[in-house]
C-alpha positions in Angstrom: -139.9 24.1 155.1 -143.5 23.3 154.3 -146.5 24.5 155.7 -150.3 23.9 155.5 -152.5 26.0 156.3 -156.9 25.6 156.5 -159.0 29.3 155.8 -161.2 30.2 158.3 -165.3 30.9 157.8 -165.9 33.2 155.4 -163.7 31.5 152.5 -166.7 29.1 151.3 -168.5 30.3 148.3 -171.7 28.2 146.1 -170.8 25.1 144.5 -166.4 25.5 145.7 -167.2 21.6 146.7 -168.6 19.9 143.3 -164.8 19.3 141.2 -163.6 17.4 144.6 -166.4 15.1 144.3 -165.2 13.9 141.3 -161.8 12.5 142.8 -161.8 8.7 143.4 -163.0 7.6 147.2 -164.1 11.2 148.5 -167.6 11.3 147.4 -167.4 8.7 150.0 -166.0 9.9 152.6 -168.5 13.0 152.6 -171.4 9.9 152.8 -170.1 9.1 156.0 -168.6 12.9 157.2 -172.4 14.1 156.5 -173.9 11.0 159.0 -171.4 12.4 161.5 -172.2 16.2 161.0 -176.3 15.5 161.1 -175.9 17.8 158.0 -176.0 16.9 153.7 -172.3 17.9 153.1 -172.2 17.4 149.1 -175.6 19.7 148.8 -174.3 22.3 151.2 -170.7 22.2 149.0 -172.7 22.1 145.8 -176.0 23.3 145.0 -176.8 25.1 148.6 -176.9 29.3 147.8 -174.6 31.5 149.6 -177.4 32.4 152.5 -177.4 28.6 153.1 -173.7 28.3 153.6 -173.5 31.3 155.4 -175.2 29.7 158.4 -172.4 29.3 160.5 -173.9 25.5 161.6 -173.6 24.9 157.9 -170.5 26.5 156.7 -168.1 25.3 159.9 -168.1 21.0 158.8 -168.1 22.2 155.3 -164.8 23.8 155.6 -163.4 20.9 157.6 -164.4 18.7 155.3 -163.3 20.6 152.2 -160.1 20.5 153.6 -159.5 17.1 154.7 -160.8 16.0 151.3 -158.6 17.7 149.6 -155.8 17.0 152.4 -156.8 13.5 151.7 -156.4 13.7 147.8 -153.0 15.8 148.1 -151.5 13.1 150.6 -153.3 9.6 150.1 -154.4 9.2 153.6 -154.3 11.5 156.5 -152.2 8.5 158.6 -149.4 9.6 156.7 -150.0 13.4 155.9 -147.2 14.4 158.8 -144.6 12.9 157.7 -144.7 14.7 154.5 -145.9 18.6 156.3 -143.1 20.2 158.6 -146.1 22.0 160.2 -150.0 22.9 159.8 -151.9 26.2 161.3 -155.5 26.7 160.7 -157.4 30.3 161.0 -160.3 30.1 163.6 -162.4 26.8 162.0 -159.6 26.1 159.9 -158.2 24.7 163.7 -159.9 21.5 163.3 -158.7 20.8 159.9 -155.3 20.8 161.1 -155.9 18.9 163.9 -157.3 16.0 162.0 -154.1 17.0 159.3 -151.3 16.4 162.3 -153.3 13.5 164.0 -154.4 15.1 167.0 -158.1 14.6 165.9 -159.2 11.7 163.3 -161.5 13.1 160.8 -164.3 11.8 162.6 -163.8 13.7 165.5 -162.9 17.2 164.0 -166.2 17.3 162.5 -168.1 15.7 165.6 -166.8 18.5 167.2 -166.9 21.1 165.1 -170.4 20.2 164.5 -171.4 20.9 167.9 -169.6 24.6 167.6 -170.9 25.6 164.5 -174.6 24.6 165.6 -173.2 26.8 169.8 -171.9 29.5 167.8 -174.9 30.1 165.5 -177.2 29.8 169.0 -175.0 32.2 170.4 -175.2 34.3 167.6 -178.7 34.7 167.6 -178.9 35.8 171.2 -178.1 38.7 170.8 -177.4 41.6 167.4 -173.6 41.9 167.3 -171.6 41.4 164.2 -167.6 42.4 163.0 -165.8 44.7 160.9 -162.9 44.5 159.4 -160.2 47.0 159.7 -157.6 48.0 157.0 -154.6 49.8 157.2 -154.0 52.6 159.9 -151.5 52.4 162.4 -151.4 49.3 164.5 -151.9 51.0 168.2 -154.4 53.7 167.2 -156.8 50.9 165.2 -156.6 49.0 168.7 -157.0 51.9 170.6 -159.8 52.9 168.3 -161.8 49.3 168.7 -161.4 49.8 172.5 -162.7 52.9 173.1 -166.1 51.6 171.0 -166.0 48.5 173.6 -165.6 46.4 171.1 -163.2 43.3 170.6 -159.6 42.4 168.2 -161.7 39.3 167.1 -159.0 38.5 164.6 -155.7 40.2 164.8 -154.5 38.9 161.2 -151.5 40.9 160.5 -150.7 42.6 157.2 -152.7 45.3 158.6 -156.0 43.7 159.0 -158.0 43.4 162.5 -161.2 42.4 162.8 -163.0 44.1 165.2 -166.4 42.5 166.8 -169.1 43.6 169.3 -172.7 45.0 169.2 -174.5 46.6 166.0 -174.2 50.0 168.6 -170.8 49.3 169.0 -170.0 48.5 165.7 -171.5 52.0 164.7 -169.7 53.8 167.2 -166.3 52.5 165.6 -167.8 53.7 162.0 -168.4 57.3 163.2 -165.2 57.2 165.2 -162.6 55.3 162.5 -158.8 55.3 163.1 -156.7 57.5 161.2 -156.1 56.3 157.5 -157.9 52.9 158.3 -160.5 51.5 156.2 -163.7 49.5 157.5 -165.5 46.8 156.1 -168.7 44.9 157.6 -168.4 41.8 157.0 -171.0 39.1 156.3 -170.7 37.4 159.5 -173.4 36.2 162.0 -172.1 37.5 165.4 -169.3 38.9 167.1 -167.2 35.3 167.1 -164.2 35.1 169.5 -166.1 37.2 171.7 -167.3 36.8 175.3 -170.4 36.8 173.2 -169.8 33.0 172.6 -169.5 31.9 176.3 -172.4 30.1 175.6 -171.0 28.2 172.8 -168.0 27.7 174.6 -169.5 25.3 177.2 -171.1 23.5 174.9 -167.8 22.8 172.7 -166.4 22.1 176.4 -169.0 19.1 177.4 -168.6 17.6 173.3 -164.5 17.6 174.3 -164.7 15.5 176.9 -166.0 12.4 175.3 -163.0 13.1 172.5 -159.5 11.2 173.6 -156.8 13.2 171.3 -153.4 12.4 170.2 -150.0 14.1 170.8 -149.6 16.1 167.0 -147.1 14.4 164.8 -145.6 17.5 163.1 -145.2 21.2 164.5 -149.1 22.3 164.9 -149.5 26.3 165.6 -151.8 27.6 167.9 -154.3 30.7 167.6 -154.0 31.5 171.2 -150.0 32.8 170.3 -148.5 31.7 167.6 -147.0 28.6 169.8 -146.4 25.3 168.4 -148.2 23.1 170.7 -146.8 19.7 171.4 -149.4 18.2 173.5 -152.8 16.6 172.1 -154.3 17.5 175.1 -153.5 21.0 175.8 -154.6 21.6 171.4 -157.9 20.7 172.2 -158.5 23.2 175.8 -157.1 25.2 172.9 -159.9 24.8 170.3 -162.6 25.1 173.1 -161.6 28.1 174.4 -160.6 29.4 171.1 -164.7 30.1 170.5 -164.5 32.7 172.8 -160.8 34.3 172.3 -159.4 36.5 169.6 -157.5 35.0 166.9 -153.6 35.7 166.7 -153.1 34.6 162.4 -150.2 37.5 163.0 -148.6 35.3 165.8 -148.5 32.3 163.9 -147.7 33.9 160.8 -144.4 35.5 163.0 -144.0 31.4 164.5 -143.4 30.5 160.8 -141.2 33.3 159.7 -139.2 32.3 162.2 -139.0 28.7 161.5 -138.0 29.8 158.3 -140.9 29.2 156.3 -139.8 28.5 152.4 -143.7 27.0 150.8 -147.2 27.6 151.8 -150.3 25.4 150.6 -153.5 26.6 151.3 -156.5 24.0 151.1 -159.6 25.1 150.0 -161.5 27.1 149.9 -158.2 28.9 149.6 -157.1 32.3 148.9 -157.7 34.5 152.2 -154.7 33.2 153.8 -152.7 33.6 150.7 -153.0 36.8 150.2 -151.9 37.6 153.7 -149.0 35.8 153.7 -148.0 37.9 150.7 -147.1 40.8 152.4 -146.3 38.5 155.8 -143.9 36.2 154.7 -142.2 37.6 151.7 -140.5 35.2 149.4 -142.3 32.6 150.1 -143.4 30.3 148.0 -147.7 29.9 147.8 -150.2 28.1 146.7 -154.0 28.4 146.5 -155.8 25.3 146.4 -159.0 25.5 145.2 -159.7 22.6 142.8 -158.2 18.9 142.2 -156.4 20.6 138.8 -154.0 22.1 141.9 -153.2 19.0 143.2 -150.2 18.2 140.9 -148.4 21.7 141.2 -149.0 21.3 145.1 -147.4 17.9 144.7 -144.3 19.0 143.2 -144.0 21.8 146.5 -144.3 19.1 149.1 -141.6 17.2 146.9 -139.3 20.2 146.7 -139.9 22.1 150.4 -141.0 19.1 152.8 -138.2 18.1 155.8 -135.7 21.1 154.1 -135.2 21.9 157.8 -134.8 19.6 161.3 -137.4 19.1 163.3 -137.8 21.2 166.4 -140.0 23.6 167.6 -142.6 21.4 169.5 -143.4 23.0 172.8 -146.0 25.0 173.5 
């Protein structure tokens, strides 16, 4: 059984973009993807620093559209990506790549609407001085006990022992001087506390872009962060992505879905290696793949050859 699975923000780093340029049609495609995102796609994936693409308006359509380029090279066309994928799960952002992956969204409208979050998120942002710290190891219940009692929020609960916590600088600090037991914490290099209530605003403004978007019913298993679910109705995925801006991020429920589908390949597009690595202690024995560059595409090839319909479909309610 084959999985795809799109990284979240965070994963982008200078210049990841320029080798995909360089495969036939999908310099393009980012000609017209950049029209649609009111933003220069190839100079933000290219020459743009990492302060630049760290501007969460920036770096949200450049991971969709990394990863439905490369989707795009790996496949032929997205029309006929499903049929070759027994499912696809993307981590926070990495939700709209897969929806344009399993049909739900055409590329046009995954970056449309991710578009308009990036820009709400990055307003939202900058209302107020929150941010989100990752922690490492611990026990599970005392790290969650420990974010709670700082008031802040399991942003990202991403298994593997890693839980992002997000809230207020103050609350952020309280969590520093109060750590769990045997955890690590890392600030990250985020611009607010995402899938927060912090984002309400942002939230409503995904909400009114939605409801000009007509989506289809997925056309293989698509996961959901909400639970782990595998989420059968176009419909009911996209209330999902908008009210995903402002909920936590379960990767450790949808990393238990695929376990239990029985998981046997994982291919991560780019800019790939943060869901990798979790899955290496998630989903043992699996068989992964970062990525990252079109050299990738022929090793990635040979997986969906070897892993792709090993299994019958089923799975597909949410």
């Amino acid at each position: 059984m084959l999985v795809i699975v799109a990284p979240g923000q965070g994963a982008q780093a200078p210049g990841f973009l320029s080798p995909w340029l360089d495969v036939p049609g999908i310099a393009e495609r980012f000609g017209r993807w950049s029209e649609i995102a009111g933003l220069d796609l190839v100079r933000a994936g290219t020459t743009a620093d990492a302060e630049e693409i760290r501007d969460t308006a920036v770096a949200q359509p450049l991971l969709v559209s990394s990863g439905l380029a490369a989707a795009t090279a790996l496949f032929g066309e997205l029309d006929g990506a499903p049929e070759s994928i027994d499912a696809v799960a993307g981590h926070s952002v990495g939700e709209f790549t897969v929806a344009g992956i399993a049909g739900v969204l055409t590329p046009e409208d995954a970056l449309a609407l991710v578009a308009e979050r990036g820009r709400g998120m990055a307003e939202a942002a900058a209302a107020a001085d929150t941010g989100m710290t990752a922690v490492l190891g611990g026990d599970r219940e005392e790290v969650l006990a420990a974010i709670d009692a700082a008031g802040l929020t399991p942003a990202n609960d991403n298994g593997s022992g890693q839980i992002v916590a997000a809230g207020t600088t103050e609350q952020l600090a309280t969590l520093a001087d109060n750590p769990p037991h045997r955890a690590r914490l890392r600030p990250l290099s985020v611009a607010g506390a995402f899938h927060t209530h912090h984002m309400s605003p942002a939230v409503q403004r995904v909400e009114e872009a939605a409801a000009a978007t007509t989506p289809a019913d997925p056309r293989t298993r698509l996961l959901s962060n909400l639970d782990g679910a595998v989420v059968s109705n176009g419909q009911d995925y996209l209330q999902r992505l908008v009210s995903q801006v402002g909920s936590p991020v379960r990767w450790d429920a949808c990393t238990q879905t695929l376990a239990g589908l029985g998981v046997t390949a994982l291919i991560e597009l780019p800019p790939a290696g943060t869901l990798t690595g979790l899955a290496k202690r998630a989903l043992r024995g699996v068989e992964l793949l970062s990525v990252n560059t079109p050299d990738d595409l022929e090793q990635a090839k040979n997986l969906v050859k070897e892993h792709a319909g090993t299994i019958s479909p089923e799975g597909h309610e949410s």
